[in-house]
C-alpha positions, 0 to 999 in steps of 0.5 A: 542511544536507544531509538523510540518507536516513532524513530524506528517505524519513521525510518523503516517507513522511508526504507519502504517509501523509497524500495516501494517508488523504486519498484514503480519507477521500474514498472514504469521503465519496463512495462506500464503492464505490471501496474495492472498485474495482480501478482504485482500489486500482491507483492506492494502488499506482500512489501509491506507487510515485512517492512512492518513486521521488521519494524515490529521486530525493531521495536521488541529488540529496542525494548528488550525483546518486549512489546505490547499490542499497542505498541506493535500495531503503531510501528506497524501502522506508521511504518506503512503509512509513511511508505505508503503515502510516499509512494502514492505521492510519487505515482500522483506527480508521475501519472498527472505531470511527468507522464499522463500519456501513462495515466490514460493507457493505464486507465484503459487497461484498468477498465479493460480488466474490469470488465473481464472481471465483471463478464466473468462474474456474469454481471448484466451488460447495461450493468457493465456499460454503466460502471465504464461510463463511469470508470472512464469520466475518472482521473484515476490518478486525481488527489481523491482516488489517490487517497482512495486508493491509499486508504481503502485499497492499502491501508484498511486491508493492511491495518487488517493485517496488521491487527492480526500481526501485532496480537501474535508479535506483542510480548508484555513485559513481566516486570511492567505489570 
């Protein structure tokens, strides 16, 4: 029986939820570190985007080799979104049940390299001062900045992508015009 776009970028969605909060559980193991190190969260991008571009090219080999930018923009988009969701759910129960501890060292370590990047870009230092006031009255891992962060940091620069992805992965179907 031949799978629908929904099945295909639902299942490879939870292939991504599950690879995605198995790399989280073993940052966590190994050094809570890595959840500040940009090569880390580059490669949560870099994840991402194949397991969209494998859904994209599940959804032409389901279609006989044919798919329209819509079509390859939505098994993109709810690929991520499912796998995405997933994870951040995840590290929501982790950092404000299972762990706070965590939560407050990684929120240090989150201003701490905010205000490098800050000093680094010769912001003013009563500028600084203000923004970790700030940073430090947050629960980084409330349900607001969880969906923030899901939304503006994830999924807007994926959906970006993922634009860019389906316009160059789309090949229309001769016969259906």
């Amino acid at each position: 029986m031949e799978k629908s776009l929904k099945s295909i970028a639902k299942d490879y969605g939870l292939y991504l939820g599950v690879l995605l909060t198995l790399l989280l559980t073993i940052a966590y193991a190994i050094d809570l570190n890595l959840f500040v190190n940009t090569w880390f969260g580059l490669s949560i991008y870099a994840i991402a985007i194949i397991f969209g571009l494998i859904s994209i090219a599940k959804v032409k080999q389901a279609f006989d080799g044919y798919t329209n930018f819509k079509e390859a923009f939505t098994a993109y988009f709810i690929t991520n979104l499912i796998g995405l969701t997933i994870v951040t759910l995840v590290s929501f129960i982790l950092f404000n049940f299972i762990d706070t501890d965590a939560a407050t060292f990684l929120k240090e370590k989150s201003i701490e390299k905010a205000v490098e990047i800050y000093e680094s870009i010769n912001m003013p230092p009563d500028k600084i001062s203000e923004t970790v006031d700030k940073l430090e009255a947050e629960n980084l891992y409330s349900i607001k900045n969880s969906l923030i962060a899901l939304f503006v940091n994830y999924m807007l620069p994926l959906c970006v992508i993922g634009l860019l992805v389906a316009a160059t992965m789309k090949k229309n179907n001769p016969d259906s015009q």
